[in-house]
C-alpha positions in Angstrom: 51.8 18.2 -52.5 54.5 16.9 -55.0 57.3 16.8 -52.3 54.6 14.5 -50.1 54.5 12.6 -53.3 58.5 12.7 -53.7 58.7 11.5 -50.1 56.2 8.9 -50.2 57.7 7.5 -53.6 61.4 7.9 -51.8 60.5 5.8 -48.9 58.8 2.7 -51.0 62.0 2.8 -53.0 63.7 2.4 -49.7 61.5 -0.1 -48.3 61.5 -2.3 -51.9 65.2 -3.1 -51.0 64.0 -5.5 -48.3 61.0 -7.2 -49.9 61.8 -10.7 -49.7 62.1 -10.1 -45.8 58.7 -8.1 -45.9 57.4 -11.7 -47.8 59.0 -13.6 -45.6 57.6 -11.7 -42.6 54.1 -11.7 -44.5 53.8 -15.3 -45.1 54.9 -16.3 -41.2 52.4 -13.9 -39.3 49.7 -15.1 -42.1 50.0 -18.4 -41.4 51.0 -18.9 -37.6 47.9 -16.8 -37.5 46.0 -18.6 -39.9 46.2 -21.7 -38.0 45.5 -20.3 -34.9 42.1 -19.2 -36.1 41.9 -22.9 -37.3 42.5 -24.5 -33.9 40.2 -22.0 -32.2 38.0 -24.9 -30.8 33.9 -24.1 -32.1 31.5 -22.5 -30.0 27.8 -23.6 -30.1 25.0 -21.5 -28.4 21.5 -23.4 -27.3 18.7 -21.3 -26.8 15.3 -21.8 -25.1 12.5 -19.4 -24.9 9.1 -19.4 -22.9 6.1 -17.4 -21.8 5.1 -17.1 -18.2 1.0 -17.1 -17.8 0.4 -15.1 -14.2 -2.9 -14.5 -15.0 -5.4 -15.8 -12.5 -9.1 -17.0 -13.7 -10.2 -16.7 -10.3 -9.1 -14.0 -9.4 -11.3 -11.4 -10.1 -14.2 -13.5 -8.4 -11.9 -13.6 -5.1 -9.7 -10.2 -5.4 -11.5 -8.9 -2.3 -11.0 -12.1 -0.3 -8.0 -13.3 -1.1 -4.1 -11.6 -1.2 -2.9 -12.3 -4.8 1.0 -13.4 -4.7 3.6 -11.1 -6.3 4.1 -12.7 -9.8 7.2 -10.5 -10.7 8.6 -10.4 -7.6 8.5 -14.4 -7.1 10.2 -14.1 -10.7 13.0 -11.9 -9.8 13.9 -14.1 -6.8 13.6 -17.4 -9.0 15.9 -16.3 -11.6 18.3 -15.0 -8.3 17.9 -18.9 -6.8 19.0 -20.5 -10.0 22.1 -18.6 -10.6 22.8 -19.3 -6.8 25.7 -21.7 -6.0 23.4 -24.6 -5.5 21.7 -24.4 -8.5 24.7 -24.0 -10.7 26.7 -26.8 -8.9 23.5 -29.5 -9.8 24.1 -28.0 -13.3 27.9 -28.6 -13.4 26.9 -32.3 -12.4 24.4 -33.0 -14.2 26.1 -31.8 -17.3 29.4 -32.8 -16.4 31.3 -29.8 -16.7 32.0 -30.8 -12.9 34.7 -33.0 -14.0 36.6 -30.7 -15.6 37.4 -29.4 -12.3 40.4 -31.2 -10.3 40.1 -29.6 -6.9 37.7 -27.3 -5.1 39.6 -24.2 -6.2 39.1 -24.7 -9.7 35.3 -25.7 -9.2 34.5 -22.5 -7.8 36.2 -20.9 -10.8 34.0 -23.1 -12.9 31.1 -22.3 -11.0 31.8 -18.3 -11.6 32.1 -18.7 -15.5 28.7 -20.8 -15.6 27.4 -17.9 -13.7 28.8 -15.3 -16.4 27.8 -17.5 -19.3 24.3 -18.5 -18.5 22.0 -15.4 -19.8 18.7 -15.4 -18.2 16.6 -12.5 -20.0 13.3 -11.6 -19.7 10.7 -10.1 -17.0 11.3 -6.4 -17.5 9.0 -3.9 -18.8 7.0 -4.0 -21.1 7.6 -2.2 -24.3 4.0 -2.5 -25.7 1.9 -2.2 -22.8 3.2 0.7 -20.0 3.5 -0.2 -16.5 2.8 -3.6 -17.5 6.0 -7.0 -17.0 7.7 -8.5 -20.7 6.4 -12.2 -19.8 8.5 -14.0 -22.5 11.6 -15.2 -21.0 14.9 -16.5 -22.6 17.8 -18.9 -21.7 20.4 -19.1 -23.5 24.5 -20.8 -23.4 27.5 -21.2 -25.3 29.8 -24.4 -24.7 32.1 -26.0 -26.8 30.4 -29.2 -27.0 26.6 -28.7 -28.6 24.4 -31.3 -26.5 26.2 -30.1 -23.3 24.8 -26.3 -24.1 21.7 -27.9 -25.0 21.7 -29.8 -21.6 22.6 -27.3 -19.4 20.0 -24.4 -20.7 17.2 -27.3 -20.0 18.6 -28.2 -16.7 18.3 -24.3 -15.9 14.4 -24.1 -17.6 13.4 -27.2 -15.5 15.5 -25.7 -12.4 13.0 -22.3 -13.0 9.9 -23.4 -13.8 10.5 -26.0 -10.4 11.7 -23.1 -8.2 8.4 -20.5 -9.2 6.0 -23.6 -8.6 8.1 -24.1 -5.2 8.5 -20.5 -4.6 4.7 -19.7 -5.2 3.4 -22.9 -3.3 5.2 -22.8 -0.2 4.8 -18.9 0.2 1.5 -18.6 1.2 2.7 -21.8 3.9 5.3 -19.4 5.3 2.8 -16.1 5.8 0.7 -18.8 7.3 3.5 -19.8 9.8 4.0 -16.5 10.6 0.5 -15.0 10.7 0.2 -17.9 13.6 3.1 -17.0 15.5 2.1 -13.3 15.5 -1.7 -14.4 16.0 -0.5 -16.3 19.5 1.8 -13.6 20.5 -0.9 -11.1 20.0 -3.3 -12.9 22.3 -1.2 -12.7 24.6 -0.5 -9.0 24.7 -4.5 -9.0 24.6 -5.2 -10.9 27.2 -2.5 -8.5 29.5 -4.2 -5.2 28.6 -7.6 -6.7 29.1 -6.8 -7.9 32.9 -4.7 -4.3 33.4 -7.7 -2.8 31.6 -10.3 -4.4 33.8 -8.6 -4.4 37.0 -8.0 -0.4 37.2 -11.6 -0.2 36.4 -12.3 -1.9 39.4 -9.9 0.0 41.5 -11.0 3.5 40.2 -15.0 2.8 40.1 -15.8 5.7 41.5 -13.7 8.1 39.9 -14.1 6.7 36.8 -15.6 9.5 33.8 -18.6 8.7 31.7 -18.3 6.0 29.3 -18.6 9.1 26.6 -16.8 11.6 27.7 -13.5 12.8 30.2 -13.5 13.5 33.8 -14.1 17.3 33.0 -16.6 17.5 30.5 -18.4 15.1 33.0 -18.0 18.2 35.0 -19.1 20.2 33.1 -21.8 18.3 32.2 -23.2 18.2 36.0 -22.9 22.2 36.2 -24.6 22.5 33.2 -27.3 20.3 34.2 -27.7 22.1 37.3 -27.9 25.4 36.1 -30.4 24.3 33.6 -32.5 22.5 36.9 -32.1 25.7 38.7 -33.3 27.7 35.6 -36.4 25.4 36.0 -36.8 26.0 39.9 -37.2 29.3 39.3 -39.7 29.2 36.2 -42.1 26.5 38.0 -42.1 29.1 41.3 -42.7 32.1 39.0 -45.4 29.8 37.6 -46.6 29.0 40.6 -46.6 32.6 42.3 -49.0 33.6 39.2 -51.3 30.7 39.7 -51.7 32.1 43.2 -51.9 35.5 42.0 -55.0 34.0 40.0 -56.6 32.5 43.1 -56.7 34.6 45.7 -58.1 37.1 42.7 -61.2 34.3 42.3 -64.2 33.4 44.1 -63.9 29.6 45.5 -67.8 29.4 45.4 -70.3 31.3 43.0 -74.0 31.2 42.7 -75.3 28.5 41.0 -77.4 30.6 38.9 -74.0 32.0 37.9 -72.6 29.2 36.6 -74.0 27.7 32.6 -75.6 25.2 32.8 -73.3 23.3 30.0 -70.8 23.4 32.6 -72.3 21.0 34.7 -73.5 20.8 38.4 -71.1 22.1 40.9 -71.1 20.7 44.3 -73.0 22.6 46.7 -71.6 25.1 49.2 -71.9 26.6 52.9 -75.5 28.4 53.1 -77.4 25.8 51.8 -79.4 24.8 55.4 -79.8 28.2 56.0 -81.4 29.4 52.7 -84.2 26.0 53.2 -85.0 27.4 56.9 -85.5 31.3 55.3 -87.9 29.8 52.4 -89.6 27.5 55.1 -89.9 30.1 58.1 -91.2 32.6 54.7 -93.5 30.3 53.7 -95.1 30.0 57.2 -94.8 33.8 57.5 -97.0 34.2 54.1 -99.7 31.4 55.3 -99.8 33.3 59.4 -100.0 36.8 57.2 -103.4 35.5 55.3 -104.9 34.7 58.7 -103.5 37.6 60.8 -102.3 40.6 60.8 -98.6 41.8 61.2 -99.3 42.8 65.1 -100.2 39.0 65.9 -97.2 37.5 68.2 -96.8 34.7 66.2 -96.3 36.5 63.4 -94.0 38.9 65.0 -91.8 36.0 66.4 -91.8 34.2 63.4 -90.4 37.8 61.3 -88.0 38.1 64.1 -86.7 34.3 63.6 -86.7 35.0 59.9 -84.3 38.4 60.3 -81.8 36.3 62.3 -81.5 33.9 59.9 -81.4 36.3 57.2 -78.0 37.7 59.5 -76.5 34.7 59.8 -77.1 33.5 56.2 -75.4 36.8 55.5 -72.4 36.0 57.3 -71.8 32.5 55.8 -71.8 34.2 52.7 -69.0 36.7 53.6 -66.8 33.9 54.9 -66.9 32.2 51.5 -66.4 35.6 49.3 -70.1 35.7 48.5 -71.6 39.4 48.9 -74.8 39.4 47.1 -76.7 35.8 46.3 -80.7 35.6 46.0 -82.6 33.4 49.2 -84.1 31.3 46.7 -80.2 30.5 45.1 -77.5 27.9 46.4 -73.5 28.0 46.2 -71.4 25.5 43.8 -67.5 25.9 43.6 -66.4 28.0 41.1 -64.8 25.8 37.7 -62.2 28.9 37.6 -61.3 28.5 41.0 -60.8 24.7 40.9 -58.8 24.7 37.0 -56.1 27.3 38.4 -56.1 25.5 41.8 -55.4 22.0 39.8 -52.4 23.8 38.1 -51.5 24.9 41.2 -51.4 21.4 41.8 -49.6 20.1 39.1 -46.4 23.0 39.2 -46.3 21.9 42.9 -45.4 18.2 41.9 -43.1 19.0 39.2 -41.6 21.9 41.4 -40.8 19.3 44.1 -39.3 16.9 41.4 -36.9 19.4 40.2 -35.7 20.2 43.8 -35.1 16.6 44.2 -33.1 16.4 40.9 -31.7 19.5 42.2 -30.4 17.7 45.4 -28.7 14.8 43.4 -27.5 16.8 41.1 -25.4 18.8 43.7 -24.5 15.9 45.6 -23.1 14.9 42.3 -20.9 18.1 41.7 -20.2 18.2 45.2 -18.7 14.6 44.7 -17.0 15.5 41.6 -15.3 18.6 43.0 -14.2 16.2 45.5 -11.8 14.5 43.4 -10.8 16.9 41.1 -7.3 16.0 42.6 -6.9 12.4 41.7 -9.6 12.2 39.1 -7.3 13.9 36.0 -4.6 10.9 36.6 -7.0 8.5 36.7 -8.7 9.8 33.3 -5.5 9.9 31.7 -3.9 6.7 32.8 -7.5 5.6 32.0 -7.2 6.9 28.1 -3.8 5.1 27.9 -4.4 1.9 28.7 -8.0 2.1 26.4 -5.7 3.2 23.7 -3.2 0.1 23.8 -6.2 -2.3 24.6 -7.8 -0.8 20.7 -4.9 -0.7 19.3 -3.8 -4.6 20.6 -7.7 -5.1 19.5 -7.2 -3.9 16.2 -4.4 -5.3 15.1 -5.4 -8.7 16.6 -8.6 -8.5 14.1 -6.2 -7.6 11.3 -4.2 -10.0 11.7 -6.8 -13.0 11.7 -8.1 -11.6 8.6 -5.0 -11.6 7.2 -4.9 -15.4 8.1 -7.9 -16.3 6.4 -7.0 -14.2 3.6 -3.5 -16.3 2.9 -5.5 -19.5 3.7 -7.8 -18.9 0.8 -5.1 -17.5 -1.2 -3.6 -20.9 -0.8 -6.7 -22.2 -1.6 -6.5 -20.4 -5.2 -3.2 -20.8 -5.9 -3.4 -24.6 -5.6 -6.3 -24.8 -8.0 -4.9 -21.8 -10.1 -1.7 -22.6 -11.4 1.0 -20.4 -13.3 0.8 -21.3 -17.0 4.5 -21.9 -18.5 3.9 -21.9 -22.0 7.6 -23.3 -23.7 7.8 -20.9 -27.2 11.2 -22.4 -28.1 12.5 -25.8 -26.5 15.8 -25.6 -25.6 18.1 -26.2 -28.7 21.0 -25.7 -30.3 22.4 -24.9 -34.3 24.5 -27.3 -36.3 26.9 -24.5 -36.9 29.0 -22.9 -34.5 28.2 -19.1 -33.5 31.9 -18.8 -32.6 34.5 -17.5 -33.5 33.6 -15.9 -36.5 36.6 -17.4 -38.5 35.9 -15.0 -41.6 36.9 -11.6 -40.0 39.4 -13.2 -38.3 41.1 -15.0 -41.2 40.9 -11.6 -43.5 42.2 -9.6 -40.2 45.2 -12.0 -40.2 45.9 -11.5 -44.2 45.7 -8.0 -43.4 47.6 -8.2 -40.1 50.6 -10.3 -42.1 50.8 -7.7 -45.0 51.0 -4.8 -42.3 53.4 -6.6 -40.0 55.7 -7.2 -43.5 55.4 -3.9 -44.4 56.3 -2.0 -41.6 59.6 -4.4 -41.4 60.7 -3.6 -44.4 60.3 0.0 -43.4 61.9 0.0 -40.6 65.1 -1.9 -41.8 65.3 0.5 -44.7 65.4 3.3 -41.7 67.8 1.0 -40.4 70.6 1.5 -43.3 69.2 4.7 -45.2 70.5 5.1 -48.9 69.9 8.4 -50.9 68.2 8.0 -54.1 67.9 11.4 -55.4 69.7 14.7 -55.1 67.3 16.3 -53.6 67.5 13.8 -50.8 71.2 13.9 -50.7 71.0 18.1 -50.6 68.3 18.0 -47.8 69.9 15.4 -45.5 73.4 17.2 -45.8 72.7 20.7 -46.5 75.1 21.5 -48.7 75.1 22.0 -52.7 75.3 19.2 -54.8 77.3 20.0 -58.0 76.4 16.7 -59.8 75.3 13.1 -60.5 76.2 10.3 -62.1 73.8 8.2 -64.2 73.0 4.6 -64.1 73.0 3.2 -67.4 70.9 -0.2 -67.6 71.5 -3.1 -69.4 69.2 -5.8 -70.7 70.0 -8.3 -68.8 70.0 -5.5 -65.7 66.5 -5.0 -66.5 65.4 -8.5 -67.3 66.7 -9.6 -63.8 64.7 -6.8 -61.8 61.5 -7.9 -64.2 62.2 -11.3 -62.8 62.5 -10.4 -59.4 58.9 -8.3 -59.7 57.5 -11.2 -60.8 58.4 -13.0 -58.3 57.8 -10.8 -55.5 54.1 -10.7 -57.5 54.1 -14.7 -57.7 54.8 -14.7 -53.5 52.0 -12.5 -53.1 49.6 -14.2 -55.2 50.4 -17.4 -53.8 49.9 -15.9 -50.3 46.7 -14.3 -51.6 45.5 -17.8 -53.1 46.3 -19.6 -49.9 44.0 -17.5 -48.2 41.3 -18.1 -50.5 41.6 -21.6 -49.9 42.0 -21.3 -46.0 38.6 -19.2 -46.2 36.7 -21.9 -48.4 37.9 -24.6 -46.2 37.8 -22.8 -43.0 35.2 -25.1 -41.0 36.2 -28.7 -42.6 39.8 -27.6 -41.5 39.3 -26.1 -38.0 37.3 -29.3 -37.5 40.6 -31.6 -38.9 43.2 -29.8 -37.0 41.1 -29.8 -33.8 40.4 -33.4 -34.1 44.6 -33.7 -34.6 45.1 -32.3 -32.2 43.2 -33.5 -29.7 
């Protein structure tokens, strides 16, 4: 630590050798410096900030009829369009920061640093509310001249609240344009695939499937259908086989003292004549009998009439099924008979039905097995052109809804306006915000004293003197055997007290001067400018 101290202390005794130069040195980097801080021309910033109202009043009375337009987005591209080239070159001559540019060259330089200085913030995400757009914008520029920064930021706020009227006016004109366009084309393509649509239809009529299904589940629809008709062909004959069963097992005609009366009468049968000559020829027999006896030829006739019809009533009997009946009884049709004979009846009609469905029906297969070969192609190219007829269909309805949505949208954008509310008009400070002559002043001082310093360093490396022996011993390397002393006299050491002061004086002096330079550092920058031009 003490030979750190010994060299530090060496080389300031080295370096005090050249002080006036490090003054010297000092005072010229201090104030070349100093004055260029001073003619550092001002620089004023003018700042404008407003809030951007995209909320819609009608909108949630219309959000399911009309398409609501992209606030942000129409932002983003608004604050693109008036940092574009056009915008900025209305700017440049409107503010006339245009004639500061001699040729086209330099314009387009001039045009690139208006770019760069103009600062356009605002728009981003929210920090309070997630998911949500910052609407507070800024604008904000630094010129030299005060009113011209003030100028140019409200040529850019009129240029953006202008260009997001514009933008959100005439976008809803432009999906209208081309919602038309698409609309036309579109009934076009329409129109085609209804005539190609139509006109196979009528080429293919009779291969055509069922509006509901394909060529082979039509198929095997038909089968199915048949099978089922056959299944019922053979259930009406089995049902008809048993109502015959059931007949031939009953009597057509019954005696009518067989049958309840609550039935009702039954219509008389075979026998009937027969029975009224037996009772009538009986009736004479009885009267002949009370008058004469059996041997009497009349009466013998008369029983011999009476047995033949007696044999024939009994064989009109046994041709209708009837064994035994009373003389005195007549025949009526048996209500059995005639139920299961109307049954009978009734299968046969529905079993003739079905074998005429049956008939069609296998015409119908025998058709469709017919054109099994061509039929699939059909179907498909059938399926194909169906499918691009929806499709055209769909989209053709999607796209006139689209239309009316972006007319009504129009509609409420016209009567629902974006809200610019201006927070801050576009202004500017009396004081400059640049350059910040304080630092830079002190950084000069600082600078000066350095840069004199390290001179007076470097010249003492320059021409090196030894000023104690263990200096002399180190640099050499050999022993030292002794030293001579320096005896001072007064006036020796009133001269080096004089030169300390002065050395002190030129500091303080410098130090002063930059006291002053600081306290009159914007009334000065202001005079020198104005000097100078």
């Amino acid at each position: 630590m003490q030979d750190a101290v010994k060299l530090v202390g060496a080389e300031l005794r080295s370096a005090w050798r050249y002080r006036w130069y490090a003054l010297a040195i000092a005072w010229i980097v201090c104030l070349l410096g100093w004055l260029a801080v001073y003619l550092t021309p001002d620089v004023y910033e003018a700042r404008a900030k407003f809030y951007l109202d995209a909320e819609s009043a009608l909108q949630p009375f219309v959000k399911d009829l009309a398409v609501g337009m992209d606030v942000d987005k129409q932002v983003d591209l608004v604050k693109q369009v008036v940092l574009g080239r056009d915008a900025l070159l209305m700017v440049a001559q409107e503010s006339d920061l245009a004639k500061e540019a001699a040729n086209p060259i330099e314009l387009e330089a001039l045009l690139e640093r208006l770019r760069t200085s103009i600062q356009l913030s605002g728009g981003g995400p929210s920090r309070l509310f997630w998911g949500q757009r910052d609407r507070n914008f800024e604008i904000a520029y630094r010129d030299g001249d005060r009113e011209r920064a003030v100028k140019v930021v409200q040529l850019v706020l009129d240029n953006f609240i202008e260009n997001t009227l514009d933008k959100r006016s005439t976008g809803f004109q432009s999906a209208q344009v081309f919602l038309q366009q698409q609309i036309r084309q579109q009934e076009e393509r329409l129109a085609d695939a209804e005539s190609k649509l139509a006109d196979f239809k009528r080429r293919n009529i009779d291969i055509l499937p069922a509006q509901d299904g394909s060529f082979v589940g039509t198929m095997q629809s038909e089968m199915a259908g048949l099978q089922e008709l056959r299944a019922q062909q053979r259930m009406l004959e089995g049902r008809r086989g048993q109502l015959s069963a059931q007949l031939t097992s009953e009597k057509q005609f019954v005696p009518s003292s067989a049958v309840p009366a609550a039935t009702g009468g039954g219509r008389q049968a075979g026998g009937s004549e027969t029975d009224a000559a037996i009772l009538q020829a009986q009736k004479r027999l009885d009267e002949l009998l009370r008058s004469y006896t059996p041997k009497h030829p009349e009466v013998i006739a008369l029983q011999e009439n009476l047995t033949q019809l007696r044999a024939e009533r009994r064989k009109e009997l046994a041709e209708m099924g009837v064994t035994e009946m009373p003389e005195r009884d007549g025949l009526v049709a048996n209500p059995v008979y005639e139920q299961i004979r109307l049954q009978r009846n009734q299968v046969d009609v529905e079993l003739a039905a079905v074998r005429g469905r049956i008939a069609d029906r296998t015409a119908r297969v025998s058709q469709l097995r017919s054109q099994m070969e061509t039929a699939p192609e059909v179907e498909a190219e059938l399926k194909k052109l169906t499918r691009d007829y929806d499709v055209l269909r769909d989209r053709y309805g999607e796209l006139l809804q689209q239309l009316e949505s972006a007319k009504l949208s129009e509609r409420v954008g016209q009567t629902d306006q974006v809200d610019f509310s201006i927070l801050d008009p576009p202004a500017a400070l009396a004081s400059p915000v640049a350059p910040p002559r304080l630092p830079l002043l002190l950084g000069v001082l600082v600078a000066g004293l350095g840069a004199g310093a390290a001179a007076a360093w470097a010249m003492s490396k320059l021409n090196p003197v030894f000023d104690s022996l263990s200096a002399l011993r180190s640099a050499t390397g050999l022993p030292v055997l002794g030293a001579v002393s320096v005896t001072w006299l007064d006036r020796r050491r009133a001269r080096r007290r004089t030169e300390a002061l002065r050395v002190a004086v030129a500091g303080a002096v410098l130090v002063a001067l930059f006291v002053g330079v600081v306290v009159a550092r914007d009334a000065g920058s202001r005079l020198l400018t104005g000097i100078t031009g």
